[in-house]
FIKOLZA-1660 file (N, C-alpha, C; in steps of 0.1 Angstrom, whole numbers, plus 5000, padded with zeros to 4 digits):
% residues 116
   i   px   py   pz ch aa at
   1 4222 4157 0945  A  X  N
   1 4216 4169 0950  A  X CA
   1 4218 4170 0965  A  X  C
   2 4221 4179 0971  A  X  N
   2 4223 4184 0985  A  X CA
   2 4209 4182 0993  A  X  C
   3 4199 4183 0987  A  X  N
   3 4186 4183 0990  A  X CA
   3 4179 4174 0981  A  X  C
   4 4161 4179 0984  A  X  N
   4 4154 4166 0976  A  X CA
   4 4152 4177 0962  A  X  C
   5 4158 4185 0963  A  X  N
   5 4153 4195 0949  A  X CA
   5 4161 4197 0940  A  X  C
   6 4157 4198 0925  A  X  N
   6 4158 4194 0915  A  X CA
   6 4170 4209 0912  A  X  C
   7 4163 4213 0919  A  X  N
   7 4175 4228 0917  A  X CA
   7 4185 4232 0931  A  X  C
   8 4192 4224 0935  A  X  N
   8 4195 4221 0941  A  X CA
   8 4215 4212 0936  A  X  C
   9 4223 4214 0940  A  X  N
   9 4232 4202 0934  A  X CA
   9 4243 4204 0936  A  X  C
  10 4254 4198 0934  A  X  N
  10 4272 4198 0941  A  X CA
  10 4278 4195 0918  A  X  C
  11 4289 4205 0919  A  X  N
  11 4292 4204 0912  A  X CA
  11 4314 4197 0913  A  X  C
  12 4316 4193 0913  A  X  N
  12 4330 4182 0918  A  X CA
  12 4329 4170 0920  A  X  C
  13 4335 4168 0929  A  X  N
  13 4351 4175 0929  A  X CA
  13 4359 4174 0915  A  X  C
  14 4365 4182 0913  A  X  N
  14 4377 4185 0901  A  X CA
  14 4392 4183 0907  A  X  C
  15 4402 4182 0904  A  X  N
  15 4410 4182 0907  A  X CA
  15 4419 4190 0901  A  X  C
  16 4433 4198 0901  A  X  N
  16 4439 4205 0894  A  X CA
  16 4452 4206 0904  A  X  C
  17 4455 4207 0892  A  X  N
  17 4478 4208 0897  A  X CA
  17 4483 4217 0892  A  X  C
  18 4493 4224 0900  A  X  N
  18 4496 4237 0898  A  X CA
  18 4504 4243 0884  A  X  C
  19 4504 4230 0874  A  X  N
  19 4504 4231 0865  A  X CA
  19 4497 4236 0851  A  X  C
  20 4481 4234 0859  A  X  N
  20 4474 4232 0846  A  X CA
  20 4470 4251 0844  A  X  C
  21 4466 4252 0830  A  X  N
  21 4465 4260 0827  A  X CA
  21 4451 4272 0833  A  X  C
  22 4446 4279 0836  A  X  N
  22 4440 4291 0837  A  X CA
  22 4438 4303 0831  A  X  C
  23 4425 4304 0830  A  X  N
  23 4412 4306 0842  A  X CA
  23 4407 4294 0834  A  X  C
  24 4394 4281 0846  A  X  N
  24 4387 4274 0841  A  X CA
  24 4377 4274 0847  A  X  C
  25 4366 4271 0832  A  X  N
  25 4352 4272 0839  A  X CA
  25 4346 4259 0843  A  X  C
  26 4342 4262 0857  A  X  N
  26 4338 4248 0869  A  X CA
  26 4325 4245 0864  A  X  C
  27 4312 4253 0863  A  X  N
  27 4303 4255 0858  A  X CA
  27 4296 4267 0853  A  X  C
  28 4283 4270 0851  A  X  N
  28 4276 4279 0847  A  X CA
  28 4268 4284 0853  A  X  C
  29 4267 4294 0865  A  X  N
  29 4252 4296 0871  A  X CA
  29 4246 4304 0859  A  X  C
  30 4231 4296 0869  A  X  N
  30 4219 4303 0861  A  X CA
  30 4214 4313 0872  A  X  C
  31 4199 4325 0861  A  X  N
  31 4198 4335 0867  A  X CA
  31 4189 4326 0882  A  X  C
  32 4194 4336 0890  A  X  N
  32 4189 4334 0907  A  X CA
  32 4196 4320 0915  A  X  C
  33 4204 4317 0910  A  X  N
  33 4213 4310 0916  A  X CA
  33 4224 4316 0927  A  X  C
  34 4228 4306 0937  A  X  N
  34 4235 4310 0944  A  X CA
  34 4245 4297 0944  A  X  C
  35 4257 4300 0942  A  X  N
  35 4270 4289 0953  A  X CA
  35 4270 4290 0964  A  X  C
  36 4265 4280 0976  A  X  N
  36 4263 4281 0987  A  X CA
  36 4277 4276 0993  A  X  C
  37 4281 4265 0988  A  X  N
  37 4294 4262 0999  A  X CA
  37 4307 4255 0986  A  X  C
  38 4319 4266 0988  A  X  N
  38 4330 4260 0983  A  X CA
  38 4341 4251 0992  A  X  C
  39 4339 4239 0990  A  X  N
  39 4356 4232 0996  A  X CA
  39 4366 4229 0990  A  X  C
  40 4379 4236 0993  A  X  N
  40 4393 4237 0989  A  X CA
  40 4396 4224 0995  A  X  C
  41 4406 4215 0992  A  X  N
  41 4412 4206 0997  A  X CA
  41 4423 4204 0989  A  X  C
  42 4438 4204 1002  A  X  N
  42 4448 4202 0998  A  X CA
  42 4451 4186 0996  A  X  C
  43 4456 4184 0982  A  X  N
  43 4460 4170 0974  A  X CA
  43 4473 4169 0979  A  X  C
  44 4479 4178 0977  A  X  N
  44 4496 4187 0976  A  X CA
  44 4496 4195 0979  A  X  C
  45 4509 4198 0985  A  X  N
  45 4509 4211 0994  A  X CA
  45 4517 4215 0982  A  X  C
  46 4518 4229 0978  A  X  N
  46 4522 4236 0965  A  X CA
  46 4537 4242 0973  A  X  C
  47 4546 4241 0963  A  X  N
  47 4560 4247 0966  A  X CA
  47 4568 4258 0969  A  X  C
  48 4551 4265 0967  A  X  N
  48 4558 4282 0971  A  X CA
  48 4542 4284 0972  A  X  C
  49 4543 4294 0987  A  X  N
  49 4536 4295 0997  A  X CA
  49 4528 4309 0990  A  X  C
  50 4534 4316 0976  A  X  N
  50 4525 4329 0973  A  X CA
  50 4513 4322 0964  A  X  C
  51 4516 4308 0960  A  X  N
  51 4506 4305 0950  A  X CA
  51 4489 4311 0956  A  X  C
  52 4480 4314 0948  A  X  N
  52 4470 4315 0949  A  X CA
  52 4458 4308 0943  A  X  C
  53 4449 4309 0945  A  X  N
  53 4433 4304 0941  A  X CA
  53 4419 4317 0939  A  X  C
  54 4417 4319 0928  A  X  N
  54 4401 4327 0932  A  X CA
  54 4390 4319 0927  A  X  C
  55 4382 4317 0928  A  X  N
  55 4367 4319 0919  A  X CA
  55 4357 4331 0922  A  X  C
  56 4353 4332 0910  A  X  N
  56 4340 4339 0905  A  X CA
  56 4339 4339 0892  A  X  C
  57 4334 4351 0883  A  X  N
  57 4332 4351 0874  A  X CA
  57 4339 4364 0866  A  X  C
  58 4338 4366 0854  A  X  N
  58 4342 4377 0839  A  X CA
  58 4342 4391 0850  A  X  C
  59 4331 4392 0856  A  X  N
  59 4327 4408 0865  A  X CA
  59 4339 4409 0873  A  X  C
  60 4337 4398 0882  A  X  N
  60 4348 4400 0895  A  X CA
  60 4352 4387 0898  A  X  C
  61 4365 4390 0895  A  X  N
  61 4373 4371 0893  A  X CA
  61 4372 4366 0905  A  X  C
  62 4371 4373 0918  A  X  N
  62 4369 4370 0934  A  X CA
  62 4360 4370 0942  A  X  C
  63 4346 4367 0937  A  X  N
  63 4334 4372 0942  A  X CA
  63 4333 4362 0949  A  X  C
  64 4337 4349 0948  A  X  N
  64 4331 4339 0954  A  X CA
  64 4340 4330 0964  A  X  C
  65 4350 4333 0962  A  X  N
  65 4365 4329 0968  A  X CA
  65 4380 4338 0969  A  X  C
  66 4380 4348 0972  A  X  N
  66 4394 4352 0976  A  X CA
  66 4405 4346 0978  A  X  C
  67 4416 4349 0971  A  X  N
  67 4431 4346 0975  A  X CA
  67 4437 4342 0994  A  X  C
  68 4426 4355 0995  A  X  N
  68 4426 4352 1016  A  X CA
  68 4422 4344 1020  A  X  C
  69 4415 4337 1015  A  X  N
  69 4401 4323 1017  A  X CA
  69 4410 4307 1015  A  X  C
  70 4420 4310 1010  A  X  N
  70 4427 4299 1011  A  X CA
  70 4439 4299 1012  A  X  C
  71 4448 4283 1015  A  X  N
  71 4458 4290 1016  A  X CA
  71 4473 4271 1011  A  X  C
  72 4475 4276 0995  A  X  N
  72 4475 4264 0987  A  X CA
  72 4489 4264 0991  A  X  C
  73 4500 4263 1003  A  X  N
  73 4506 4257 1010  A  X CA
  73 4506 4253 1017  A  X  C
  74 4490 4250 1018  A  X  N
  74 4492 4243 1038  A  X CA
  74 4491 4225 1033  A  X  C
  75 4492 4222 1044  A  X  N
  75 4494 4207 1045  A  X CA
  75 4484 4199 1037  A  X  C
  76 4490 4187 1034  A  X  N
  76 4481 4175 1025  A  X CA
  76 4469 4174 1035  A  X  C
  77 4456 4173 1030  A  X  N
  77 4441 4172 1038  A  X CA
  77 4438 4181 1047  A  X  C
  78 4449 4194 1045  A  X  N
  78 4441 4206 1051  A  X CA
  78 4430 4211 1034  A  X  C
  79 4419 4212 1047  A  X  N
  79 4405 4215 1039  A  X CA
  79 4402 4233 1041  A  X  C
  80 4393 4242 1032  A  X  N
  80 4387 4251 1036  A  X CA
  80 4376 4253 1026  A  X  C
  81 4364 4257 1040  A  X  N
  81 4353 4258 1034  A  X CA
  81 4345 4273 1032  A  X  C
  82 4342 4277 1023  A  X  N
  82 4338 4289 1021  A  X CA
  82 4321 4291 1012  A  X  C
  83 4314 4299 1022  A  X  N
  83 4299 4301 1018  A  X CA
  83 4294 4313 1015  A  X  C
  84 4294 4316 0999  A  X  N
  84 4293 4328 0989  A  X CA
  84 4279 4328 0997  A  X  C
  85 4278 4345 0993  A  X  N
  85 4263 4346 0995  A  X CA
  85 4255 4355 0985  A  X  C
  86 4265 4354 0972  A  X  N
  86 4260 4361 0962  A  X CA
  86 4249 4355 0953  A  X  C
  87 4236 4364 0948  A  X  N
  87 4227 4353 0940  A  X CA
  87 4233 4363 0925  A  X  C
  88 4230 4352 0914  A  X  N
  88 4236 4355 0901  A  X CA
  88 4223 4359 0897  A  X  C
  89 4224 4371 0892  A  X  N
  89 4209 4379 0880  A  X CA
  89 4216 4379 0866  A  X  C
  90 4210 4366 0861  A  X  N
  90 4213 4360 0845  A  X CA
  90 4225 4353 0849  A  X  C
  91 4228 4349 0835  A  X  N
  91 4241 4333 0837  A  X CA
  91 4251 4337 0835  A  X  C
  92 4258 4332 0842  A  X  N
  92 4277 4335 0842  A  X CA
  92 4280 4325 0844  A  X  C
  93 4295 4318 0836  A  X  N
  93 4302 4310 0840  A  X CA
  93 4310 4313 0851  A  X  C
  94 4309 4301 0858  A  X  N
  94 4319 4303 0877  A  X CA
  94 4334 4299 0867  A  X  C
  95 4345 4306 0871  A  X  N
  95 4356 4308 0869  A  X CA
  95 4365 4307 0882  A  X  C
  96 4379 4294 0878  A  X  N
  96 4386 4294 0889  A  X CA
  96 4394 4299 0882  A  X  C
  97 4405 4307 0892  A  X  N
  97 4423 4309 0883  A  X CA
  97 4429 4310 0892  A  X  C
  98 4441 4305 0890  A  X  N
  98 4452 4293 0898  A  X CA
  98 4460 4303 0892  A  X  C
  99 4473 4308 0905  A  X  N
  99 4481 4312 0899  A  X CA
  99 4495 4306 0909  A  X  C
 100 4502 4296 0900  A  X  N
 100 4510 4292 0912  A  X CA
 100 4520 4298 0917  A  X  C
 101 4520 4310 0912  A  X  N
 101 4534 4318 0913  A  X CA
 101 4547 4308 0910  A  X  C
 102 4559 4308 0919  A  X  N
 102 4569 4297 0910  A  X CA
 102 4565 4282 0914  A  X  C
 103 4560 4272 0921  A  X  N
 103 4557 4263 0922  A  X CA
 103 4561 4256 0912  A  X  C
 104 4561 4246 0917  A  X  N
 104 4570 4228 0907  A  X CA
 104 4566 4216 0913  A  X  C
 105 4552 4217 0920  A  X  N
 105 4546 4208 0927  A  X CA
 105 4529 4214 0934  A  X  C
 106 4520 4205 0939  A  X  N
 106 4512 4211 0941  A  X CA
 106 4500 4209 0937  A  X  C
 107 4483 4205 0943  A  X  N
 107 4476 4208 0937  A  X CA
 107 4466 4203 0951  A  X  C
 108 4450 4205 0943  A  X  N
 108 4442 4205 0952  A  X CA
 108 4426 4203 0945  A  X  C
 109 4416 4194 0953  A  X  N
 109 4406 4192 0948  A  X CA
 109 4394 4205 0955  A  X  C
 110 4383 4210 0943  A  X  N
 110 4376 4216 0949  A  X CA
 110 4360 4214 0940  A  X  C
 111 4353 4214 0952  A  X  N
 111 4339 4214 0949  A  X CA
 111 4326 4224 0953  A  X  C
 112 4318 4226 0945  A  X  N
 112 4310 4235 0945  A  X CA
 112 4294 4230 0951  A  X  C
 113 4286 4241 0957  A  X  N
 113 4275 4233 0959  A  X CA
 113 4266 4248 0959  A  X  C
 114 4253 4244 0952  A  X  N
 114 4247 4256 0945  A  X CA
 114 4230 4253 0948  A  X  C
 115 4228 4263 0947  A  X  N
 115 4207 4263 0947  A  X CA
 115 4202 4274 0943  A  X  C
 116 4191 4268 0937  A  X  N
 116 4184 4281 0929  A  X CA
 116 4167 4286 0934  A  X  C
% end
C-alpha cells in the first residue's frame, strides 16, 4: 500500500514485450477509485519508433495514458510517469493496448498506483 490505508495500493509492475498480445486487463477499478500515478519504464527500447501504449478502459481506451504520454522508443531505463485524475463511478477494468506497429524487439515494465 502507498499509504497506511487499506484502500489504498500499487498494482505491478507487469512486464510486456512488443510481442504479446492485446488489449490486457492490469486490474479492476472499483466505484470512486482513482489511478493516481502510472510508471512506464523502458526494458527495451522497441524497433520502430511509431509503436504505441494506452491505458484506460471499454469507454475510452486513453483516459488514463495517451499514446503522447509515452514514448516506447526511447532508451533502456528511460522512465515516464503519469498522474490520471479521473475518479471511476462503478467498476471497470483498467485496459492497456500495445500496439507495436512493425517492431521485432522491445518492451517495457509498467505500474499502477490507485486510491479509493
Amino acid at each position: 500500500a502507498t499509504s497506511g490505508s487499506d484502500n489504498d495500493g500499487i498494482v505491478g509492475p507487469f512486464e510486456y514485450a512488443y510481442n504479446h498480445s492485446s488489449p490486457i486487463t492490469l486490474m479492476t477499478a472499483l466505484d470512486g477509485m482513482r489511478i493516481t500515478e502510472i510508471v512506464v519504464e523502458i526494458t527495451q527500447q522497441f524497433s520502430d519508433s511509431l509503436a504505441t501504449l494506452i491505458v484506460g478502459d471499454s469507454l475510452n481506451t486513453s483516459r488514463l495514458l495517451s499514446a503522447k504520454q509515452t514514448d516506447l522508443g526511447a532508451t533502456v531505463g528511460q522512465i515516464f510517469q503519469v498522474t490520471p485524475t479521473y475518479v471511476y463511478d462503478g467498476t471497470a477494468p483498467v485496459i492497456l493496448t500495445l500496439d507495436p506497429a512493425t517492431s521485432n524487439a522491445g518492451s517495457f515494465k509498467i505500474t499502477l498506483s490507485y486510491m479509493k
